[in-house]
C-alpha positions in Angstrom: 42.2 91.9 21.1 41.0 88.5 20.8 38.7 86.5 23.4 40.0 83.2 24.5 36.5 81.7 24.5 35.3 82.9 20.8 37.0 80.3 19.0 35.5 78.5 15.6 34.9 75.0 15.0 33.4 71.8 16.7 33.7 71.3 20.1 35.1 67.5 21.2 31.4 66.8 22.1 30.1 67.6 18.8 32.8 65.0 17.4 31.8 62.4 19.6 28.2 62.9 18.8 28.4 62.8 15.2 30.7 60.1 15.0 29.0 58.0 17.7 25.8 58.6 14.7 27.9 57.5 12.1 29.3 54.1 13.3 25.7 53.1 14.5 24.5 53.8 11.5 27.2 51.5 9.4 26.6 49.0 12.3 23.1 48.9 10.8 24.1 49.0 7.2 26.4 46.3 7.9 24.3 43.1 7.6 22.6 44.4 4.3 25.9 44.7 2.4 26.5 41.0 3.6 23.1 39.7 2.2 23.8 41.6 -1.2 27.0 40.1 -1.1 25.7 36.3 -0.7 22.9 37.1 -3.4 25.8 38.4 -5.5 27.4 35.3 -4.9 25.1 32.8 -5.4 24.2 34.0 -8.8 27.3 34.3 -9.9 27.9 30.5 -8.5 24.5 29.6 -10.4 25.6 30.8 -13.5 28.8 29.7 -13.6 27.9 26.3 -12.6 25.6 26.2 -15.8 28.3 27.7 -17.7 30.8 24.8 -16.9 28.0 22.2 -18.4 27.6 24.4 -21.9 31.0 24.3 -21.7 31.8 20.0 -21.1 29.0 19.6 -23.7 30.6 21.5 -26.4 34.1 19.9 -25.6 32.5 16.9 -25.3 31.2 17.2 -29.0 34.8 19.2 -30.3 36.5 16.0 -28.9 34.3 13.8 -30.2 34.7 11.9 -26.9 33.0 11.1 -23.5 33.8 13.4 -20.8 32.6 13.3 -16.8 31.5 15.4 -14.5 33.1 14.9 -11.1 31.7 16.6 -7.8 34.0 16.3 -4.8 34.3 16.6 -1.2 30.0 17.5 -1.3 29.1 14.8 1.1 29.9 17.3 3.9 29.0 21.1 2.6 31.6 23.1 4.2 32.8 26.3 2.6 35.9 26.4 0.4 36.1 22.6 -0.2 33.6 21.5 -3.1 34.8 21.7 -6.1 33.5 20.6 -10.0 35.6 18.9 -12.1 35.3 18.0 -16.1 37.9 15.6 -16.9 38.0 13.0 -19.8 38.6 10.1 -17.3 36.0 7.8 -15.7 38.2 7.6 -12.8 37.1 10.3 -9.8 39.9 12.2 -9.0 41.3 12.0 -4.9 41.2 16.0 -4.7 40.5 19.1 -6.1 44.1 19.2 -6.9 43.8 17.4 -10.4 46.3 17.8 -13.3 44.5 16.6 -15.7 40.9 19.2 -16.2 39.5 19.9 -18.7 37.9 22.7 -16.8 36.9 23.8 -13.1 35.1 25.2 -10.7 36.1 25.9 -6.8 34.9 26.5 -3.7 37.4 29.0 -2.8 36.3 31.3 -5.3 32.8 31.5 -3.5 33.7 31.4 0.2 30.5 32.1 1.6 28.7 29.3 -0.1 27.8 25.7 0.5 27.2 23.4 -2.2 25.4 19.7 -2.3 25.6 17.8 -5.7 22.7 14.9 -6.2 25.7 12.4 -7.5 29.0 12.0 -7.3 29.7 11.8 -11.4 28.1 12.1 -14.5 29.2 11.3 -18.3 28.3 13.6 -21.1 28.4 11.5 -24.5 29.0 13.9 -27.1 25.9 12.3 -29.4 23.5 11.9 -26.9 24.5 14.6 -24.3 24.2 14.2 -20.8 23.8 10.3 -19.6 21.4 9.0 -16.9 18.8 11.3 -15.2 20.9 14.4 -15.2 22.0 16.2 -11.5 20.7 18.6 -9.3 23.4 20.9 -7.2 21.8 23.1 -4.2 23.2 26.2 -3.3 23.3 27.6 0.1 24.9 30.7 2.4 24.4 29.8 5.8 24.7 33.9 6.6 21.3 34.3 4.4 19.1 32.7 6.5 17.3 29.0 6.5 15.2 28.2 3.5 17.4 30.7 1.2 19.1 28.9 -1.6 19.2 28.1 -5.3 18.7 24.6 -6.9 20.5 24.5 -10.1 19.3 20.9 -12.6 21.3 19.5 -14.9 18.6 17.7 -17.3 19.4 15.3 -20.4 18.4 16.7 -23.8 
């Protein structure tokens, strides 16, 4: 015969305990995945950014033609709304929205960051490369902390 009180397995207060541990310790975790996440980010954003410039260069010189560089909506950093645009007009687009690009890149696919571009527009001449004094582009993640970002200058040859 079998006792009632000799069963096997966890009792409910073992459960509790053990998961009780478990979400404290992914509570904890939690903020370190979102910092990796951000550095992840702004790397990716970084190099992409200098990516787009080899990229309008070499266009630039396939084309034979001068191309621009347009920054919009960077006077006010909020996430998800700056965008780069290489276009072959002198004209700055209204939006991000543009038929006419060459090539992009967009806030939405970096939600968590904020960017500020030094200028509005830029011109690369496809003999002399990029016009003026070049552009500077400041990348931050609010969630990182103050004083974390990455400064990304865009220098004439």
């Amino acid at each position: 015969m079998k006792k009632l009180g000799s069963a096997s397995g966890f009792s409910m207060i073992e459960l509790l305990i053990v998961t009780s541990v478990a979400v404290i310790l992914i509570m904890v975790a939690a903020p370190s995945f979102t910092q990796i996440q951000d550095s992840q980010q702004l790397g990716s954003a970084t190099n992409r950014l200098a990516l787009l410039f080899k990229q309008a260069r070499l266009e630039a010189i396939r084309r034979n033609q001068e191309l621009y560089i347009h920054n919009l909506d960077m006077a006010v950093p909020t996430k998800n709304s700056w965008c780069v645009l290489v276009t072959a007009s002198a004209t700055t687009p209204a939006s991000c929205v543009f038929s006419q690009v060459i090539s992009s890149l967009h806030g939405e696919s970096f939600p968590r960051l904020s960017v500020k571009g030094s200028k509005a527009r830029i011109s690369l001449d496809p003999a002399r490369a990029i016009t003026g004094s070049g552009m500077a582009y400041t990348l931050t993640s609010p969630e990182m902390g103050s004083g974390v970002s990455v400064k990304v200058n865009i220098i004439p040859i």
